[in-house]
C-alpha positions as CSV (number, residue, x, y, z in Angstrom):
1,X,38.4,-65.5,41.6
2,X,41.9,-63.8,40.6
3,X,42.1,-60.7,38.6
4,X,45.7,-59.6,37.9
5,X,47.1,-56.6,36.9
6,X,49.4,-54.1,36.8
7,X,48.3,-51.0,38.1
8,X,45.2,-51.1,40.4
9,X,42.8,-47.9,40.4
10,X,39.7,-47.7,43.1
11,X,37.6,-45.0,42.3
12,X,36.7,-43.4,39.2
13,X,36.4,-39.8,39.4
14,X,38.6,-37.4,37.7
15,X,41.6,-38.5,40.1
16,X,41.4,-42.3,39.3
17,X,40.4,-41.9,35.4
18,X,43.0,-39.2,34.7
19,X,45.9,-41.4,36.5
20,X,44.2,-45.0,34.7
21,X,45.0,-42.7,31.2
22,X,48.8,-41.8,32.0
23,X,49.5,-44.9,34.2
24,X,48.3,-46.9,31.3
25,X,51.4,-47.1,29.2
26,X,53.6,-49.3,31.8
27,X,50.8,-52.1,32.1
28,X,47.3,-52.8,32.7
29,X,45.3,-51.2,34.6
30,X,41.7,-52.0,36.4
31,X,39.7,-49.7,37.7
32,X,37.4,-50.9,40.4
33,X,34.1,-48.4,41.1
34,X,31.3,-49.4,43.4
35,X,28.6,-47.8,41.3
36,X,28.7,-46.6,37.4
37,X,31.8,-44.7,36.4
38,X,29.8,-41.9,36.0
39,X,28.7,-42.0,40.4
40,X,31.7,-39.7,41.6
41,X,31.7,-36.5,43.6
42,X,33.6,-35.1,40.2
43,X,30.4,-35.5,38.4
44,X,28.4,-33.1,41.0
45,X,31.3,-30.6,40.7
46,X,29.1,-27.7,39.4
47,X,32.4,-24.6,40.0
48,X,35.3,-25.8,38.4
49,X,39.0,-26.3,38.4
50,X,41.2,-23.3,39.3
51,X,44.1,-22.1,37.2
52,X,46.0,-19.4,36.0
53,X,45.8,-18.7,32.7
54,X,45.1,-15.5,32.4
55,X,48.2,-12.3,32.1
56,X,46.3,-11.0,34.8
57,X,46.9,-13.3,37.2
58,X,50.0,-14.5,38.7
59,X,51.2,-18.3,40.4
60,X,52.2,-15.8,43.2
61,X,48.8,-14.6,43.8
62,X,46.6,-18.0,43.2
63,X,49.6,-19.9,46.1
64,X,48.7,-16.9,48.2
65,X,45.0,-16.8,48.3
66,X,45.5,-20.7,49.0
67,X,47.5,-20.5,51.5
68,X,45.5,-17.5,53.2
69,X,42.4,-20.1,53.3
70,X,44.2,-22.9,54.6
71,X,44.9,-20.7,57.8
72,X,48.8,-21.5,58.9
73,X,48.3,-25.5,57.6
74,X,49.3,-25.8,53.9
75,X,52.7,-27.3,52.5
76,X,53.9,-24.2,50.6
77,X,55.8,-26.5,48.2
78,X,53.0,-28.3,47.7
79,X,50.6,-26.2,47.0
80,X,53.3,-24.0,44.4
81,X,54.2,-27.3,42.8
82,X,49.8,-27.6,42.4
83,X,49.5,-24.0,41.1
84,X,52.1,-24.3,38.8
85,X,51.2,-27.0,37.0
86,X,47.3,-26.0,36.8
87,X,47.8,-24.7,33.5
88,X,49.0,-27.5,31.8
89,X,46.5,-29.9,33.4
90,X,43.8,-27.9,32.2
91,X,45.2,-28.3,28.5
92,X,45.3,-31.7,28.7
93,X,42.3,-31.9,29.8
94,X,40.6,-29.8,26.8
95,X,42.7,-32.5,24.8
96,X,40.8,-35.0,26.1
97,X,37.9,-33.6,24.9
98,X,36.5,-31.3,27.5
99,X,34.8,-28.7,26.4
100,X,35.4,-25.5,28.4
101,X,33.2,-22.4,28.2
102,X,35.0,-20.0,26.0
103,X,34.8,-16.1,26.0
104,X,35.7,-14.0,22.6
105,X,38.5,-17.5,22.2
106,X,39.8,-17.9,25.4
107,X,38.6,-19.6,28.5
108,X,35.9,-17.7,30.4
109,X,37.3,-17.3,34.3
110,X,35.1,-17.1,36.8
111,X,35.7,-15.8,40.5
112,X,35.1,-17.8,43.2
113,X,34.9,-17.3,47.4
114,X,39.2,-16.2,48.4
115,X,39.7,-15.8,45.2
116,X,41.6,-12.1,44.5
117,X,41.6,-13.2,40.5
118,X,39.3,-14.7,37.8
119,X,40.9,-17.6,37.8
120,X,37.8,-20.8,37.8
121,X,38.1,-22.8,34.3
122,X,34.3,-23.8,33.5
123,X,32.3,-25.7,31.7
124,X,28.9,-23.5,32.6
125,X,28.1,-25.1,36.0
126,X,28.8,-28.7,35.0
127,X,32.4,-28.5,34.7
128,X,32.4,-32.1,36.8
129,X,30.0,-33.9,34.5
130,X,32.0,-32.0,31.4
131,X,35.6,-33.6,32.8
132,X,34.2,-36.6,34.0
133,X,32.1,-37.5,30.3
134,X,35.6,-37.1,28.5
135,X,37.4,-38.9,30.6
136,X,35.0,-42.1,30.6
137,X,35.1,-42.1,26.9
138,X,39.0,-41.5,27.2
139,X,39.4,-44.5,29.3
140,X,36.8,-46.5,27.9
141,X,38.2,-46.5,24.5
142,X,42.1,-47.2,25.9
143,X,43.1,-51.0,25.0
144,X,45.1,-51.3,27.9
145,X,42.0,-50.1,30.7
146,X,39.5,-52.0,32.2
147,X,36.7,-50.9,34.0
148,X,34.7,-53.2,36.3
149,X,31.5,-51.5,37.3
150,X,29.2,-52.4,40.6
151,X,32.8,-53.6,42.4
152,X,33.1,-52.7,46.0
153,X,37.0,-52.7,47.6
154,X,36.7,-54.1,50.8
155,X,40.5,-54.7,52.5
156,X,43.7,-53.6,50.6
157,X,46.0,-56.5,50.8
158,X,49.1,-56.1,52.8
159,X,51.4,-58.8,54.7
160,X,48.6,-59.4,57.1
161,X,46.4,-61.1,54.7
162,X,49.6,-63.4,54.1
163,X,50.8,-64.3,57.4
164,X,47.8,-63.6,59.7
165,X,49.8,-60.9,61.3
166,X,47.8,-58.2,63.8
167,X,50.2,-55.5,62.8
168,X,52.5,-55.0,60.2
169,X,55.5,-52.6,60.9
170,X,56.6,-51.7,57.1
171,X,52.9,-53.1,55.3
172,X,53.3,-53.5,51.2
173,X,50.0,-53.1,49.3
174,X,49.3,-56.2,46.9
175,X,46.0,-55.0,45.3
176,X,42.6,-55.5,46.9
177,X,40.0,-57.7,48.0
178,X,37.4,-56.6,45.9
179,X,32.8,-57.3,46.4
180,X,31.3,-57.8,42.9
181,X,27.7,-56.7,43.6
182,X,26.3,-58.5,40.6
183,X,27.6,-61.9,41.6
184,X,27.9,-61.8,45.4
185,X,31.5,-62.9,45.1
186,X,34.4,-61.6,46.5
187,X,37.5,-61.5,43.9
188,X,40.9,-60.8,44.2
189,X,42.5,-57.8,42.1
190,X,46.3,-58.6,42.7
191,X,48.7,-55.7,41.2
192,X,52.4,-54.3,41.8
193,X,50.6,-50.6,42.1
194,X,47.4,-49.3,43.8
195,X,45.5,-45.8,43.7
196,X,43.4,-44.9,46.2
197,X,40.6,-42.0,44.4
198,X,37.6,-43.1,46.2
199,X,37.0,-39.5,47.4
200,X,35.5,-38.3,50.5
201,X,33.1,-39.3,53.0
202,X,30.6,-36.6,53.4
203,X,27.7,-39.1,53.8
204,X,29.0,-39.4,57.2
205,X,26.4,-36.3,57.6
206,X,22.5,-36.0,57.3
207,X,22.9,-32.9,55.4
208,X,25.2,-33.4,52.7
209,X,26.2,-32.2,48.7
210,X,27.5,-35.5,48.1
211,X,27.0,-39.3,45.8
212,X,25.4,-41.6,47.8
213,X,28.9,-43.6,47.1
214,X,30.7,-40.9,49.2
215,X,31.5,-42.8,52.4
216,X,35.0,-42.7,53.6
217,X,35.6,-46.2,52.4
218,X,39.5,-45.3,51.0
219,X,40.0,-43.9,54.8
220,X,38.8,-46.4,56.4
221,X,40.8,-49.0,54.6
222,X,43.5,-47.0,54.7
223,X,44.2,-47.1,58.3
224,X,42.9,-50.7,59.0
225,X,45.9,-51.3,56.7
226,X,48.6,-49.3,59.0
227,X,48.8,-45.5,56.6
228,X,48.7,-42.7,58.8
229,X,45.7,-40.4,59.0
230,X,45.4,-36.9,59.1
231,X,43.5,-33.0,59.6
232,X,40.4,-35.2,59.8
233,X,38.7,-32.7,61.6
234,X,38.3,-30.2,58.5
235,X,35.3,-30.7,57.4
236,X,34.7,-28.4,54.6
237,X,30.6,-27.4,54.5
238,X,29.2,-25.9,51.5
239,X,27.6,-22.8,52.9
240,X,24.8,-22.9,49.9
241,X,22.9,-26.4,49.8
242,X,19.5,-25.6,47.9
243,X,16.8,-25.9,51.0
244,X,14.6,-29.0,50.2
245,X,14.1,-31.4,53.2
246,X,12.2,-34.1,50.9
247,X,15.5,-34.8,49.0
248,X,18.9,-35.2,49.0
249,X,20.9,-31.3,49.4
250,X,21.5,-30.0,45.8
251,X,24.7,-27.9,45.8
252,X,24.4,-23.7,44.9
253,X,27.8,-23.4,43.4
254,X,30.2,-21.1,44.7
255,X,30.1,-19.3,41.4
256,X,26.8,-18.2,42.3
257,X,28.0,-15.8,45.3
258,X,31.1,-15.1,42.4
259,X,28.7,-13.7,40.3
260,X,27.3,-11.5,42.4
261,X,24.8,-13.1,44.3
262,X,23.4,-11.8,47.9
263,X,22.9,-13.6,50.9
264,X,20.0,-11.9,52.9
265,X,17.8,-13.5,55.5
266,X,13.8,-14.3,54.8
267,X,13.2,-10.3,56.0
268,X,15.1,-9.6,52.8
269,X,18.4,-8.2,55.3
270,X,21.9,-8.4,53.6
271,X,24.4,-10.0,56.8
272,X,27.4,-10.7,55.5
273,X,29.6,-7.6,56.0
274,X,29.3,-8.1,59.5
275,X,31.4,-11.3,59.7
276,X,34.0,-10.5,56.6
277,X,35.6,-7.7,54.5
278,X,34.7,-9.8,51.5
279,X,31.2,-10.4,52.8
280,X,29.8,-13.1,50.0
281,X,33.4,-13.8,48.9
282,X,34.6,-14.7,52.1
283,X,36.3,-17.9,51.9
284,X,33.5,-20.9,52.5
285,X,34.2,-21.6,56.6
286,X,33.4,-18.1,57.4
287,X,30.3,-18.1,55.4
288,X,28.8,-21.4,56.4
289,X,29.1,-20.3,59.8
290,X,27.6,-17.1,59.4
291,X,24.2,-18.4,58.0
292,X,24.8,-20.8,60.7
293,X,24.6,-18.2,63.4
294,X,21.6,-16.3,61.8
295,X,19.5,-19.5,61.8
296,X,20.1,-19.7,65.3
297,X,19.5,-16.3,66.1
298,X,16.2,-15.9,63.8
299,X,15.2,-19.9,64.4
300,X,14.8,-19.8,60.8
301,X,15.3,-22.7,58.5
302,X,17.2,-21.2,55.9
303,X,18.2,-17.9,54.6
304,X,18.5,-17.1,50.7
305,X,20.6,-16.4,48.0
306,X,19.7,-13.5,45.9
307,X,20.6,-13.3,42.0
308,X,17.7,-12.0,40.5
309,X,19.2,-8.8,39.9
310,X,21.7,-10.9,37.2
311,X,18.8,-11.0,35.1
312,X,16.9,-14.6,33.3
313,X,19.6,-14.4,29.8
314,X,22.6,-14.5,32.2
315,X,21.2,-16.8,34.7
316,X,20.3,-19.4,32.0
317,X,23.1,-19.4,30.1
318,X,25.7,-19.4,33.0
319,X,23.9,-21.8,35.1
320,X,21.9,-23.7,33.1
321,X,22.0,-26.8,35.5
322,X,21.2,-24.9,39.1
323,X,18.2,-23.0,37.1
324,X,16.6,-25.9,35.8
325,X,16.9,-27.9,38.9
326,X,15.1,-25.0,40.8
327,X,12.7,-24.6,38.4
328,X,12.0,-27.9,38.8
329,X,11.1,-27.1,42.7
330,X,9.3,-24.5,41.9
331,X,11.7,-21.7,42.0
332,X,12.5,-19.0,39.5
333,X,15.7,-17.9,40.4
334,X,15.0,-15.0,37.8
335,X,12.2,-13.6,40.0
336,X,13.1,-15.7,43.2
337,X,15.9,-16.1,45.9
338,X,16.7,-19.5,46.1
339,X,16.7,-21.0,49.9
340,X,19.4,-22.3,51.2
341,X,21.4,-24.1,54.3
342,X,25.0,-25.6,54.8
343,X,25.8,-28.5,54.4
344,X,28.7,-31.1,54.9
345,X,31.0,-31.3,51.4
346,X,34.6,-31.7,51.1
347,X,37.1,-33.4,53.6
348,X,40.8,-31.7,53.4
349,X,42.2,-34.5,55.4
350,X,42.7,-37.9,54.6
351,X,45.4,-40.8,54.1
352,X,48.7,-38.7,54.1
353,X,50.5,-38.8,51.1
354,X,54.1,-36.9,49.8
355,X,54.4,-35.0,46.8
356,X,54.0,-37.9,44.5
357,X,50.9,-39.1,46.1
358,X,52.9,-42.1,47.9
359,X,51.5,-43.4,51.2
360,X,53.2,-44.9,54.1
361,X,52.0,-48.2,52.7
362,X,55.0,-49.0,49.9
363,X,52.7,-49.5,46.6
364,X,49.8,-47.6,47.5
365,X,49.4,-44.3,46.2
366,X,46.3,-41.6,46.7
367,X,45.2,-38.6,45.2
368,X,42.1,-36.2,45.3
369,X,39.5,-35.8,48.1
370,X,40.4,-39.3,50.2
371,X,44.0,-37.8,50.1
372,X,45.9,-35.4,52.8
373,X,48.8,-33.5,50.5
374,X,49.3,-30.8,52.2
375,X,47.4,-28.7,49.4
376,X,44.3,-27.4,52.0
377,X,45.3,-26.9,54.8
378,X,42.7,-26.0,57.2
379,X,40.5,-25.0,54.2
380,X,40.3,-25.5,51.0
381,X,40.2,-22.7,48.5
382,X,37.3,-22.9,46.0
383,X,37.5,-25.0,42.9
384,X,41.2,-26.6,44.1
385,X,39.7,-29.5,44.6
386,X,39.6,-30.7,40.9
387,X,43.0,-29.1,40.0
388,X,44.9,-30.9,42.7
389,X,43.1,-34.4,42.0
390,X,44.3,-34.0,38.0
391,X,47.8,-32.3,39.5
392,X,48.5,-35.4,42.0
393,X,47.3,-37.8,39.5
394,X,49.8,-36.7,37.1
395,X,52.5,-36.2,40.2
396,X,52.0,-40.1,40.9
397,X,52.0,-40.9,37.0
398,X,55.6,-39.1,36.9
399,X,56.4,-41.3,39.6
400,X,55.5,-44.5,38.6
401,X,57.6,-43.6,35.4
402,X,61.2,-43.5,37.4
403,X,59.9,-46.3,40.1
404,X,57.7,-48.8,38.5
405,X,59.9,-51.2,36.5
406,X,61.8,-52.2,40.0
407,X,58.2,-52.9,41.5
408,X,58.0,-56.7,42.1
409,X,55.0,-58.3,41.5
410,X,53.0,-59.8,44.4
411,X,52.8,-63.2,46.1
412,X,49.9,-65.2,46.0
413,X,47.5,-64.3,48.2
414,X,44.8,-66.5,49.8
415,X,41.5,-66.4,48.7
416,X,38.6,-64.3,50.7
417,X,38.0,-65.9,53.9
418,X,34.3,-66.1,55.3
419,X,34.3,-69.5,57.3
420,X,31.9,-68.6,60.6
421,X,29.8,-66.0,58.9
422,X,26.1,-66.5,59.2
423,X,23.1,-64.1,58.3
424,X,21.5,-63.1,61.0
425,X,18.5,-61.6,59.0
426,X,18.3,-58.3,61.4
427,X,19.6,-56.0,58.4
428,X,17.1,-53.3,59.8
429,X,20.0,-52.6,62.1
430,X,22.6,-51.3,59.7
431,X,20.1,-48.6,58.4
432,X,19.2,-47.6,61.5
433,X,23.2,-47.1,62.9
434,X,23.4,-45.5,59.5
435,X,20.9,-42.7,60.6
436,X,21.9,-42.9,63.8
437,X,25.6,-42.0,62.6
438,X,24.4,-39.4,60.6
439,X,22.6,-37.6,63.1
440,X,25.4,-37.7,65.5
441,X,27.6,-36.3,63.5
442,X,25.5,-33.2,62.1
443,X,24.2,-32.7,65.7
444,X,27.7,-33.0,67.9
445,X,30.9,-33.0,65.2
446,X,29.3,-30.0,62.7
447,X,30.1,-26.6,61.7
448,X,30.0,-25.5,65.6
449,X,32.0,-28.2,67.8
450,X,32.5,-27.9,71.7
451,X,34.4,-30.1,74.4
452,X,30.9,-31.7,75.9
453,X,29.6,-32.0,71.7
454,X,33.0,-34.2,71.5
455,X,32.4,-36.3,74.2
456,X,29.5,-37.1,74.0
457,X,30.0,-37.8,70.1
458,X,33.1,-40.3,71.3
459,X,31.3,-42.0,74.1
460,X,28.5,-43.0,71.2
461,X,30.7,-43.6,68.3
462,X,33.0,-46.1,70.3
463,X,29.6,-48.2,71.3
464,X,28.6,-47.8,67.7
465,X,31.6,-49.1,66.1
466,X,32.1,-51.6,68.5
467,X,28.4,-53.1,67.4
468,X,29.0,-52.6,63.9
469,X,32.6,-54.3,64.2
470,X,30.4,-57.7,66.2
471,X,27.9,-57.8,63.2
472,X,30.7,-57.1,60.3
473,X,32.6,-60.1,61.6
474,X,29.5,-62.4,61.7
475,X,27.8,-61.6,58.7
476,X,28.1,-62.4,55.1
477,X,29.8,-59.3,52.7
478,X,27.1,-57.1,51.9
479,X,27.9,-53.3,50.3
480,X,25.3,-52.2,53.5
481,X,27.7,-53.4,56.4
482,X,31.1,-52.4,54.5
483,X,29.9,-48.8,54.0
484,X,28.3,-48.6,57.4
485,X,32.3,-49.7,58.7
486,X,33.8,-47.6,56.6
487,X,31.6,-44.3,57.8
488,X,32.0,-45.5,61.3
489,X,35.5,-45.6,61.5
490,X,35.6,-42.3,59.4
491,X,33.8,-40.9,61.9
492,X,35.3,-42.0,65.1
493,X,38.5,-40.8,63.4
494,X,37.3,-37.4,62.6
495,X,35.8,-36.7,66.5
496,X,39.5,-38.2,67.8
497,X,41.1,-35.5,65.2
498,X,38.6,-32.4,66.3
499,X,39.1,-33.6,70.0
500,X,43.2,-33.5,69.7
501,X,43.1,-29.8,68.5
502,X,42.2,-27.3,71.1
503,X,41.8,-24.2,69.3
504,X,39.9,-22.7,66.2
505,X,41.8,-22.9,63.2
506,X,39.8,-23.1,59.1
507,X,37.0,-25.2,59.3
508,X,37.3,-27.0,62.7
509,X,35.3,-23.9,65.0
510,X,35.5,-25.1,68.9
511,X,33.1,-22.5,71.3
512,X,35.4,-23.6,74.2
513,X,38.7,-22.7,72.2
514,X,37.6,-19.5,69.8
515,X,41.0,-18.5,68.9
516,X,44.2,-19.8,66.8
517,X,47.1,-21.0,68.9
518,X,49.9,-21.2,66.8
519,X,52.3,-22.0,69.4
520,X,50.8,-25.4,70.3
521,X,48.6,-26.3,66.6
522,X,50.7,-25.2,63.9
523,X,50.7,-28.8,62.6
524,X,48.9,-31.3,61.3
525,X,46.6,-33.9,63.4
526,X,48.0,-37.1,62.5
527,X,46.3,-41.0,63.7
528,X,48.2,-43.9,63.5
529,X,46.5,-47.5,63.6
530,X,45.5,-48.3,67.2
531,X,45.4,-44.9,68.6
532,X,42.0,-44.9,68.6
């Protein structure tokens, strides 16, 4: 089956929705999303979306403090073109309906870990679900947007699919093959334009903040289509994941320590002015790997976050969604630290884009978490992650305006091709790589990496893939094998990235290498197709 359209979305977070909305008025547009629109990582976004708007704050200080966290790596440009159009993005957002907290008629800022100013647009601690509810009725309402629900991207179409090639020196993006779970059928979306916004892959982890739909797939398809990779290895971990082995991690947001919450171990001792100046406001690398060195030293499970000194008006009222959600375990935050661990969150690299969100791919742009900019660095900055997901969105938007009316539109491309395949019917081997994946990579490619972790993570990743690659090849589509892939490669990508840089730089902490070398790793990590 053919679907054609203009303008080709995959994902539907606040990156694809917000580009579907201004993309809109040069064609139609499908967005393709492997759950509900409302499964994205910007629905768990609890922080929210940093900006200055305040005459206390300056685009001069918010550039520096990101530029400070992303330790050497960031594109200056980048990140002041970003900053400096935060403001706006946030008004168009509250035009789309998004109801931002308000204090005495102006947006309430809060402060968030590296940030010297109050500078975090909110909407109480569901500023995702807040952005992502006005943007679904935004889109859903647009005449010129459809959305197609329960629709897994597989391949993106380039020259190979055409000609059978192995490798494609310039590739063009033509759409993509798409799995529609409710009819077992793969479709073809063909368009002149694509956006990647399929977000991250922190489910490559056992411990993890994110949607169960966060697995690396745009990555993944990304370089089996020829774009350059890259920073893979910074892996951002949230260094406050609510404690609660029984169930999926619950993120503490940032805002919590920006309030004035205390970490202290189970003995009730404070720790955190012993590893940073800014003790609980330390930016989130140094943090998560201080509560991981006092678990290790104490062998305890967790250590707590301590806000019952804010009192149960203010707690209730500014975090409404973390206090009922602990209640609900049993926890009165009011009376009670709450318990928590690290765990994996945000990847700053990703498919390597230019300013406008163009990948090396001609036709295929990307924007928010599956995207490298050059906005992070070796560590993102709280709440950045939203404002440069709307910012690049926009930045791609701009420049489909000058670009898209000398896009031609694509060839005909051949139908999905499963001749050979045959079910096997031993399916209990996907979830048991799956765990097996996720294991390997908390235990070896984590907060705290070493040369012998490394190896050992790429002598069992390679046999790994290579399995998963056999049983992909043989077996018909299912959503089970393409996200196992997609994780895999993910994966085998980020221990090739961490492996390449021998020092300690942001996120990516090596015990052999401790320090920064600047002379040899003031640049990006960058994988090409086949280097792996």
């Amino acid at each position: 089956m053919n679907n054609d359209y203009d303008i080709l979305v995959i994902g539907s977070g606040i990156g694809g929705l917000y580009f579907a909305l201004q993309a809109a008025r040069f064609g139609k547009v499908a967005v393709v999303t492997k759950k509900s629109r409302w499964e994205a990582a910007t629905n768990l976004a609890q922080g929210g979306i940093a900006s200055v708007m305040s005459g206390m704050d300056s685009f001069e200080s918010h550039v520096q403090d990101t530029l400070d966290a992303g330790d050497g790596l960031c594109k200056k440009e980048i990140v002041e073109k970003v900053v400096k159009s935060g403001p706006e993005c946030v008004n168009r957002l509250y035009k789309l309906g998004v109801q931002f907290s308000e204090n005495e008629g102006s947006f309430d800022l809060g402060r968030e870990g590296g940030h010297s100013k109050n500078r975090v647009v909110h909407a109480a601690d569901f500023t995702g679900r807040a952005i992502e509810q006005a943007l679904v009725k935004a889109t859903r309402e647009h005449e010129n947007i459809d959305i197609f629900e329960h629709h897994y991207a597989i391949d993106l179409i380039t020259q190979h699919h055409l000609f059978r090639e192995k490798t494609v020196e310039a590739p063009t993006c033509f759409g993509a093959y798409v799995f529609d779970l409710e009819k077992s059928l793969v479709e073809t979306f063909r368009a002149k334009v694509t956006l990647l916004a399929t977000g991250g892959g922190g489910r490559i982890y056992i411990h993890n903040t994110n949607p169960d739909i966060a697995t690396a797939d745009g990555v993944a398809m990304s370089y089996l289509a020829g774009a350059r990779i890259g920073n893979l290895e910074f892996v951002q971990f949230h260094p406050t994941a609510l404690y609660n082995p029984r169930e999926t991690s619950f993120l503490i947001s940032e805002a919590v320590r920006g309030e004035g919450g205390k970490l202290i171990l189970q003995s009730g001792e404070e720790f955190m002015k012993k590893y940073h100046p800014r003790a609980e406001l330390a930016p989130r690398d140094v943090v998560a790997r201080a509560i991981d060195a006092e678990l290790k030293r104490t062998g305890d499970q967790y250590v707590c976050l301590d806000i019952t000194h804010l009192g149960r008006p203010f707690l209730e009222k500014r975090f409404p969604t973390i206090y009922a959600r602990c209640l609900k375990e049993g926890i009165d935050i009011a009376t009670t630290p709450i318990p928590v661990v690290p765990a994996a969150h945000y990847f700053c690299g990703g498919v390597v884009t230019d300013e406008f969100g163009r990948t090396d791919i001609k036709n295929l742009y990307a924007c928010g978490e599956v995207a490298m900019t050059g906005m992070h660095g070796a560590n993102r900055l709280a709440s950045n992650s939203l404002l440069e997901a709307v910012a690049f969105a926009e930045f791609a938007a701009e420049n489909l305006n000058l670009e898209f009316s000398a896009v031609e539109p694509p060839p005909e491309i051949p139908v999905w091709d499963d001749s050979g395949v045959f079910d096997q019917e031993e399916w209990v081997i996907i979830s048991h790589d799956r765990t097996t994946l996720q294991h390997l990579m908390w235990d070896y490619v984590g907060i705290v990496r070493s040369d012998n972790r490394l190896m050992k993570a790429e002598e069992r990743s390679n046999i790994m893939l290579r399995d998963i690659f056999h049983f992909y090849r043989k077996n018909p589509v299912r959503t089970e094998v393409i996200e196992l892939r997609n994780m895999a490669i993910a994966a085998r990508l980020l221990i090739e990235c961490a492996k390449r840089r021998t020092e300690s730089r942001g996120l990516h902490y090596n015990i052999d290498y401790p320090e920064k070398n600047d002379q040899y790793f003031l640049k990006d990590t960058i994988i090409r197709r086949g280097e792996i």
